[in-house]
Z-matrix of the N, CA and C atoms (Angstrom, degrees):
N
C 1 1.442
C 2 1.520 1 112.37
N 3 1.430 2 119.99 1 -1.98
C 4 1.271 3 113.11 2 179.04
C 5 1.437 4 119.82 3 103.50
N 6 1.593 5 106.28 4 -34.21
C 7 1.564 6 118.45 5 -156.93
C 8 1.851 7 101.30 6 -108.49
N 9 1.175 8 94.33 7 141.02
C 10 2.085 9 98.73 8 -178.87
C 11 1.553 10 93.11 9 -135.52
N 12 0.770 11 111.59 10 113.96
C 13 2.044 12 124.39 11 161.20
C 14 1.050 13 112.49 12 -45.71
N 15 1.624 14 133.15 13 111.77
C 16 1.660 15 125.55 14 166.47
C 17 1.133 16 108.35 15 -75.97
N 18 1.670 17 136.26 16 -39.87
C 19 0.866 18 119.45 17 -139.30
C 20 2.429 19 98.41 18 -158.81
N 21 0.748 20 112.11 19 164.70
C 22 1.708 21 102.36 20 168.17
C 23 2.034 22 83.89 21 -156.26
N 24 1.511 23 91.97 22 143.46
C 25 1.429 24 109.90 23 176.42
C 26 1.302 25 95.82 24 -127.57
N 27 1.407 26 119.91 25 114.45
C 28 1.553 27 114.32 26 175.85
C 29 1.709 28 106.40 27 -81.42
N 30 1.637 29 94.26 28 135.25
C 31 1.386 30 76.62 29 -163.38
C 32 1.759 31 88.11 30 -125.86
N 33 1.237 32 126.19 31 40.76
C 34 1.639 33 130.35 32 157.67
C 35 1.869 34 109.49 33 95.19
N 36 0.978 35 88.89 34 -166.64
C 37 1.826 36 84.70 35 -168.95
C 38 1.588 37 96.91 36 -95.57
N 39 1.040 38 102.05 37 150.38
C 40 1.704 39 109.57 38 177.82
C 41 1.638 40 98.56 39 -111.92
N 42 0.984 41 109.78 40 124.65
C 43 1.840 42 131.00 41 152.21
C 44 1.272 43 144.98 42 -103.29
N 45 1.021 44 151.06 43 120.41
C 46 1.792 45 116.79 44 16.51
C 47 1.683 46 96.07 45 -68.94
N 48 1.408 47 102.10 46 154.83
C 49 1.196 48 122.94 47 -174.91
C 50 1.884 49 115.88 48 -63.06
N 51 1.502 50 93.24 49 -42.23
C 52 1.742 51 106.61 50 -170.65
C 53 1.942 52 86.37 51 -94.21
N 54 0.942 53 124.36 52 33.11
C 55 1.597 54 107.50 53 175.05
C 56 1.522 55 107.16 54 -96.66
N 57 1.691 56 109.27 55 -170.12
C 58 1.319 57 110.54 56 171.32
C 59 1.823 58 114.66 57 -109.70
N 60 1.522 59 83.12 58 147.38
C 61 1.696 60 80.14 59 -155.33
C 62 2.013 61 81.76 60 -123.16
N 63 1.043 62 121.92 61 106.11
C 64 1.355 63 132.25 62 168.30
C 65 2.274 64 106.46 63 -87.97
N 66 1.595 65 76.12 64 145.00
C 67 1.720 66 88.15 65 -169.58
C 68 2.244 67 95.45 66 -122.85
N 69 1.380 68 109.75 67 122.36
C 70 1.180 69 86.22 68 160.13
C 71 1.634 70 113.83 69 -149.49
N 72 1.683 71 106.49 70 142.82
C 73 1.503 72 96.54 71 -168.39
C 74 1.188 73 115.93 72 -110.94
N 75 1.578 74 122.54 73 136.41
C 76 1.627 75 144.15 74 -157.95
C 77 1.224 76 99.59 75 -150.37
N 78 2.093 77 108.47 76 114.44
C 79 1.249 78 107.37 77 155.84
C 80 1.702 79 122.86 78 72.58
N 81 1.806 80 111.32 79 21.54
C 82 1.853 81 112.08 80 177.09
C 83 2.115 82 87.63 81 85.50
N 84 0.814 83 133.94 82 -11.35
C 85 1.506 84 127.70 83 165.37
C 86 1.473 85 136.30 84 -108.64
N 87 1.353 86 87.36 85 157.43
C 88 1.950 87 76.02 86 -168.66
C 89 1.496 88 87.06 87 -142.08
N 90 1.641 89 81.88 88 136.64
C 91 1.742 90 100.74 89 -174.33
C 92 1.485 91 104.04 90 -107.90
N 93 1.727 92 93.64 91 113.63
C 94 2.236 93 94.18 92 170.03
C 95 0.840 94 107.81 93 -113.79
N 96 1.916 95 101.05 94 132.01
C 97 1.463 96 105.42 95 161.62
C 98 1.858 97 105.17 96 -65.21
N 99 1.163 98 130.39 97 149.60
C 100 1.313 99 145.58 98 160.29
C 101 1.708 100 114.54 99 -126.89
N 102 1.332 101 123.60 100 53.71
C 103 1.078 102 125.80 101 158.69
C 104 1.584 103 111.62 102 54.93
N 105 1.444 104 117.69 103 -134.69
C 106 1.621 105 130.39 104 179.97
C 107 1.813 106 92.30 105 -55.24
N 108 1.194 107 128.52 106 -28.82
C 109 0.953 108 93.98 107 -176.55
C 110 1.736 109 138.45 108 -109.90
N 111 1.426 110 104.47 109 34.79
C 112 1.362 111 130.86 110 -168.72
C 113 1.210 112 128.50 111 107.32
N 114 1.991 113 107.97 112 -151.09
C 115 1.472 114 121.35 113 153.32
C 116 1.219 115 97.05 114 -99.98
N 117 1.249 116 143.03 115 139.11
C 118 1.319 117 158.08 116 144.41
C 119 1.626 118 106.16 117 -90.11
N 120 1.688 119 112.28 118 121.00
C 121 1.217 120 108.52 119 168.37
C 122 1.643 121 128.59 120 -116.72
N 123 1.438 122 141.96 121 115.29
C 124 1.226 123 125.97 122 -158.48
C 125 1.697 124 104.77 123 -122.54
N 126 1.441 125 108.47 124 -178.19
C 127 1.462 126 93.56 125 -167.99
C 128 1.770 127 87.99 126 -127.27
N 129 1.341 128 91.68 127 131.21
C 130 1.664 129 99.75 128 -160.70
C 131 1.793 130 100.61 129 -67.41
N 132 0.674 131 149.65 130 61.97
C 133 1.918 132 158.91 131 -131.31
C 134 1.630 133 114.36 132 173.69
N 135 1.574 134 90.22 133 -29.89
C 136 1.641 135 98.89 134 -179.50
C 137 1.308 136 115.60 135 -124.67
N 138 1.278 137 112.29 136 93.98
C 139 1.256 138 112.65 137 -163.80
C 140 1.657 139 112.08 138 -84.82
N 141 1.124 140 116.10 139 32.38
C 142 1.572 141 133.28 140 -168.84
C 143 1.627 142 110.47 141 -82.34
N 144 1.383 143 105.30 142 -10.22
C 145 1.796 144 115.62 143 -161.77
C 146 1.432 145 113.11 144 52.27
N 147 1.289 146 120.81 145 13.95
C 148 2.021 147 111.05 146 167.73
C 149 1.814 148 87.43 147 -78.41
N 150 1.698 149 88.68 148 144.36
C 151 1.591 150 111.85 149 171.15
C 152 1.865 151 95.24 150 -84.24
N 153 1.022 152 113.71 151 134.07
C 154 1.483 153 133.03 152 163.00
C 155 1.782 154 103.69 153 -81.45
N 156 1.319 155 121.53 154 -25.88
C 157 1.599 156 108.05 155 177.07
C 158 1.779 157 101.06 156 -163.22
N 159 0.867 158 106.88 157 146.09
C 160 1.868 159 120.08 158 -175.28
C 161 1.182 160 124.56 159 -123.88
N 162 1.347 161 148.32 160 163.50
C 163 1.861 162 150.53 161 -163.66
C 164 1.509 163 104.50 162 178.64
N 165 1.554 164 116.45 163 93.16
C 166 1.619 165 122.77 164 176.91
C 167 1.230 166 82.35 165 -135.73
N 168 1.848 167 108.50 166 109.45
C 169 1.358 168 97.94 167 150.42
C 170 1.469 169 114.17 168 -99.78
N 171 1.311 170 134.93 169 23.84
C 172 1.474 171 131.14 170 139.00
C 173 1.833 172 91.48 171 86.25
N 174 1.328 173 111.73 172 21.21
C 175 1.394 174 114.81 173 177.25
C 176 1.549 175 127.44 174 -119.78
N 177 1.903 176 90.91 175 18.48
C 178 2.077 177 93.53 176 -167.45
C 179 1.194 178 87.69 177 158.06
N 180 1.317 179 100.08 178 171.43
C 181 1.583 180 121.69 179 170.96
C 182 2.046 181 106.64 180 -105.58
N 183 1.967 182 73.79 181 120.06
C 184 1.139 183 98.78 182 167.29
C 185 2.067 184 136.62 183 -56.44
N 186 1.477 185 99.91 184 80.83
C 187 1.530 186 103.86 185 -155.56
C 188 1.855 187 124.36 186 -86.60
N 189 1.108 188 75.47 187 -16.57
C 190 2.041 189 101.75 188 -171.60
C 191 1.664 190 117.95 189 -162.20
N 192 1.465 191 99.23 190 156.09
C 193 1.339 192 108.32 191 -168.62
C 194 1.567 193 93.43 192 -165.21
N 195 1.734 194 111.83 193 142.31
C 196 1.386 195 103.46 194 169.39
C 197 1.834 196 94.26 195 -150.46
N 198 0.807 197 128.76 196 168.11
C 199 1.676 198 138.47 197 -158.11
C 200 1.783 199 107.97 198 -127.95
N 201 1.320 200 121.58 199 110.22
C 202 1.477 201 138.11 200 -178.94
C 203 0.969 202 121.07 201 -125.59
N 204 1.246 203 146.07 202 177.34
C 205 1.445 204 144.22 203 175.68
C 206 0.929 205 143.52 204 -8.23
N 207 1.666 206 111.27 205 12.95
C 208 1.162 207 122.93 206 165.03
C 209 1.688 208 99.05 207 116.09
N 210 1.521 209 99.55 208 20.13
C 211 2.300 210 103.61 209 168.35
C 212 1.444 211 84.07 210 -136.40
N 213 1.421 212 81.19 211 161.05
C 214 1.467 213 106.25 212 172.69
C 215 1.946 214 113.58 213 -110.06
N 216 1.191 215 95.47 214 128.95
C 217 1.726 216 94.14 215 177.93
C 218 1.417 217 105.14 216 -98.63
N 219 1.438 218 131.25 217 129.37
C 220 1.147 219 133.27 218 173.27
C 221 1.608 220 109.09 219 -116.32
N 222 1.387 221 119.44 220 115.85
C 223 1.326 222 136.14 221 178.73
C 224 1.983 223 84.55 222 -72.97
N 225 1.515 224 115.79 223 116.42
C 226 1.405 225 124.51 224 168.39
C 227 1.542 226 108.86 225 -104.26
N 228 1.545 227 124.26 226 -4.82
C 229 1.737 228 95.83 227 -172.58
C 230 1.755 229 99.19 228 109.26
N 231 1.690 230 93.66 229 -130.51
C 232 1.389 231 104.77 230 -152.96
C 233 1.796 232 98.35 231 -88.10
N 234 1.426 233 104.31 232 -20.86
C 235 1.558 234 132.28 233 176.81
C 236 1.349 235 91.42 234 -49.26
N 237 0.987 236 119.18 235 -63.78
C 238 2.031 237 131.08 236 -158.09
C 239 1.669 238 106.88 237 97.03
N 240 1.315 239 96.13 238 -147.30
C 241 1.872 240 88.89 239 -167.93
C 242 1.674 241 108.93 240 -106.39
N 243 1.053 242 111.78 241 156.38
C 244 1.683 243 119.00 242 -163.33
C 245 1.559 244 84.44 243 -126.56
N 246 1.550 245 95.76 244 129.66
C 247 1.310 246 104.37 245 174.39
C 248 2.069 247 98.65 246 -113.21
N 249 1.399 248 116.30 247 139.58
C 250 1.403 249 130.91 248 -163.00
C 251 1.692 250 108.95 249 -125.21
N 252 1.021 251 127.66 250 130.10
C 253 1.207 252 133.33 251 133.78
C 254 1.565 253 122.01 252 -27.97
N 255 1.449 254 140.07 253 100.85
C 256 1.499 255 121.83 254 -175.34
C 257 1.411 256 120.18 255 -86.33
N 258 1.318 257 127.10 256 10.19
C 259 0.800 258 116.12 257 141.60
C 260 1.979 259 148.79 258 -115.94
N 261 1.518 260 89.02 259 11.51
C 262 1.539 261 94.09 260 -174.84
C 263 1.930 262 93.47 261 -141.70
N 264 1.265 263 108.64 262 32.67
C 265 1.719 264 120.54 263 -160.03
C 266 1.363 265 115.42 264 -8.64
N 267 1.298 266 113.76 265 51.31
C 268 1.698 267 132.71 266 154.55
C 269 1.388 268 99.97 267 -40.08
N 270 1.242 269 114.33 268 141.77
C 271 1.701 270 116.45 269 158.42
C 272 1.477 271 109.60 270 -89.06
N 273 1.169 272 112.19 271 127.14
C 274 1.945 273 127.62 272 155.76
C 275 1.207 274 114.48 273 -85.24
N 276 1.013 275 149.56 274 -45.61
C 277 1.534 276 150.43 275 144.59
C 278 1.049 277 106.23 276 -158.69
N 279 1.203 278 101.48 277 -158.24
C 280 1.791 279 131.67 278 -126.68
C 281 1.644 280 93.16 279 -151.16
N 282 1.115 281 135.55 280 100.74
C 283 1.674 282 120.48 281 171.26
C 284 1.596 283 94.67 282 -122.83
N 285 1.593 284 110.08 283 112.61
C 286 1.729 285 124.81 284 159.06
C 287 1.531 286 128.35 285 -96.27
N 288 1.016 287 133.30 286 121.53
C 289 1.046 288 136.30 287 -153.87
C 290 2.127 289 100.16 288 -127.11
N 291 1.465 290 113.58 289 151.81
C 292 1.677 291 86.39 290 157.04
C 293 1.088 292 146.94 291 -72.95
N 294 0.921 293 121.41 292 146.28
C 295 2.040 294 118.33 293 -157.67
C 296 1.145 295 96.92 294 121.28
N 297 1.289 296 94.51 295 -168.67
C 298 1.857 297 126.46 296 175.24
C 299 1.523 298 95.20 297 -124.92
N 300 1.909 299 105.02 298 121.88
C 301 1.477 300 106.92 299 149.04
C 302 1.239 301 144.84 300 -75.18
N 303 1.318 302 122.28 301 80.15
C 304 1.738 303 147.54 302 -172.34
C 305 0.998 304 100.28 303 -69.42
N 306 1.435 305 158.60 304 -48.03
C 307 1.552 306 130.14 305 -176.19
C 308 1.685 307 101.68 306 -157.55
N 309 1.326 308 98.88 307 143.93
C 310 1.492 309 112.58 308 -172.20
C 311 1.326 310 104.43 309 -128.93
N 312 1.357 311 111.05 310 133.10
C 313 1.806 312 125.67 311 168.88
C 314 1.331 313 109.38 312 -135.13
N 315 1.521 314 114.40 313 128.38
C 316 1.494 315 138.70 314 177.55
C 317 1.393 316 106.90 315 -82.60
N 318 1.234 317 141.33 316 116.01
C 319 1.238 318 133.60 317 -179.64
C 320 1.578 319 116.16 318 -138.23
N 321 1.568 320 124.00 319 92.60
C 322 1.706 321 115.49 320 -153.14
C 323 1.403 322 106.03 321 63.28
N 324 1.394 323 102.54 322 -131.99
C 325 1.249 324 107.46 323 -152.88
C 326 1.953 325 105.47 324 -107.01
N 327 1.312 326 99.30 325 15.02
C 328 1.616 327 115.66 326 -178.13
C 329 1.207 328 101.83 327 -97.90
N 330 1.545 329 120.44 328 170.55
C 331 1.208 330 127.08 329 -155.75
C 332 1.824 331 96.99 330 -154.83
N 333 1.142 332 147.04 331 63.73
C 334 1.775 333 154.84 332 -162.06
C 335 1.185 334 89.35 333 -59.74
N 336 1.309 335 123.56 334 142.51
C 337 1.993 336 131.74 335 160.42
C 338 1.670 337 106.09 336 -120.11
N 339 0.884 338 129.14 337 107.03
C 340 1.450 339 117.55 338 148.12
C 341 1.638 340 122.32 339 -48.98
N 342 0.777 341 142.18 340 97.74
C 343 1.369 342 128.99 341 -166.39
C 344 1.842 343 113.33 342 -133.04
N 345 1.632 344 88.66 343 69.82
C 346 1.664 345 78.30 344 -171.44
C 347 1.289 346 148.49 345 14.48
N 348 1.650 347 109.93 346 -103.63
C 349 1.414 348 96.67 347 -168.41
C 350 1.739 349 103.96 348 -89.09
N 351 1.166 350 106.57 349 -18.75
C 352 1.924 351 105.89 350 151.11
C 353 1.348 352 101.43 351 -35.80
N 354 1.137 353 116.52 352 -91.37
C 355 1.688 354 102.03 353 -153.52
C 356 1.988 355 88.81 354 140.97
N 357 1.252 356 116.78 355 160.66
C 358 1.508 357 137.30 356 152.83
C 359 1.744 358 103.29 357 -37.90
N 360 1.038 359 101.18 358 126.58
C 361 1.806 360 127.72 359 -175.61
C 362 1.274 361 101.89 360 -113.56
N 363 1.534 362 119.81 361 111.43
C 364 2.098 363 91.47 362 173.47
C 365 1.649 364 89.68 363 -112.41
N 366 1.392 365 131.39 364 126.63
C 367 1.000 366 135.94 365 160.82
C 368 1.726 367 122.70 366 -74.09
N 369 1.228 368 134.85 367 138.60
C 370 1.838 369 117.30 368 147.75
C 371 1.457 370 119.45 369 -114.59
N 372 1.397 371 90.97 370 128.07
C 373 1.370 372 101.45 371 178.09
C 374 1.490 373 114.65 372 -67.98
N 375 1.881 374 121.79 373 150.64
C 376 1.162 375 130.96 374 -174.02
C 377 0.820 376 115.33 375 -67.39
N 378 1.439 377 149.15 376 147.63
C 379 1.471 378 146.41 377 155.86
C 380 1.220 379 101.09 378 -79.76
N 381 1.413 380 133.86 379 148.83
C 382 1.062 381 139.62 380 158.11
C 383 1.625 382 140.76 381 -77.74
């Protein structure tokens, strides 16, 4: 098939089982959504499965996450999307919309929402 495995980091059970579990890698790390049980973040080097950094705000299932200018957007579900500091994962807000936020992409200065039965969300982020 082309493909050889370097490496597997067990990184714990993901819940709900049939959900969406988004993977994205920034910088030697890889950010998983794991459902009920947050962002789990590990550093692909340590294949030990300890998370190096975590984000459950205990408000949805954690479905998407994508990495921009230095925040992290986390697609949470019924939560909506959590915008983070990436390196000290401060929260900047909180944007809920109706639906469930299922997958988030940062693109420039745009911000994409999947947001179920909402519909597509395009956010822009502030310049400072």
């Amino acid at each position: 098939n082309g493909l050889t495995p370097v490496r597997t980091i067990p990184v714990g059970e993901i819940t709900p089982e049939n959900g969406k579990s988004v993977v994205r890698l920034k910088d030697g790390l890889a950010y998983v959504c794991e459902g009920t049980s947050g962002l789990m973040v590990f550093d692909v080097n340590d294949v030990s499965g300890t998370a190096v950094k975590s984000f459950n705000p205990h408000d949805g299932d954690t479905n998407g996450v994508d990495i921009d200018h230095g925040l992290i957007y986390v697609a949470n579900g019924a939560g909506g999307v959590y915008v983070l500091d990436k390196n000290t994962f401060k929260v900047y807000g909180n944007y809920n919309y109706d639906g469930s936020a299922n997958f988030v992409r940062a693109v420039d200065d745009y911000i994409f929402v999947a947001n179920g039965t909402g519909g597509l969300k395009i956010l822009m982020r502030d310049n400072p």
